[in-house]
N, C-alpha and C positions, 0 to 999 in steps of 0.2 A: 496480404493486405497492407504491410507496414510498405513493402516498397512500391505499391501502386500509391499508396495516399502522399509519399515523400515523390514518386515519378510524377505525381498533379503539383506538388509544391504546398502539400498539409505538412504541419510537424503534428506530433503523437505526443499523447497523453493518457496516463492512466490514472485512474483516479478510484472511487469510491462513495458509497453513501450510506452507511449506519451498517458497513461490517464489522463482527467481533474480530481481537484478536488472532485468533487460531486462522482468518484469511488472506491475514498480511503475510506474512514472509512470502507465500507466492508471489502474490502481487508483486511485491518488491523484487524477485528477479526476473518479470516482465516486463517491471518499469525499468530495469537499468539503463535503456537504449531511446528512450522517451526524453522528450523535451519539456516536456511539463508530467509533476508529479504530485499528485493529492492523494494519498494513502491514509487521512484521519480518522477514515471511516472509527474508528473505535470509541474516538473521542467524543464522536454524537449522540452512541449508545448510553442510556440510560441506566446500564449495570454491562458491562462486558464481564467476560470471564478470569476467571481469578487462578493463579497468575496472565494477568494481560502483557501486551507491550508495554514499554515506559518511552516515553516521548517528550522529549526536553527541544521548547520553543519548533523550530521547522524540522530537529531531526528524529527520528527514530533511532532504537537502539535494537540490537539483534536479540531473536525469542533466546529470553535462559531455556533449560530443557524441558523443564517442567510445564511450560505452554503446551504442547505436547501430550499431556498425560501420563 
């Protein structure tokens, strides 16, 4: 899909909307090849899971282990 939408002349994006925690880091090595990148979904949630990601301004920082459980 990614090279049929780049052979039409789309760029890619991956983004989200009120995911916890624990669905980022995939995301994020999906998004690596993406042109635009909105992965905040956590920060919309009204309680995410504890430990969450920490996210300082536009970056993300990698899950400690413990995300995980």
């Amino acid at each position: 899909m990614k090279r049929g939408a780049h052979g039409r002349g789309f760029q890619i994006m991956r983004g989200c909307m009120g995911a916890p925690s624990l669905a980022m880091p995939p995301a994020v090595l999906l998004a690596q090849d993406a042109e635009f990148v909105d992965l905040d979904g956590p920060l919309l949630l009204a309680r995410d899971r504890e430990p969450g990601l920490r996210y300082e301004a536009s970056l993300v920082f990698p899950p400690e282990r413990e995300l995980w459980g």
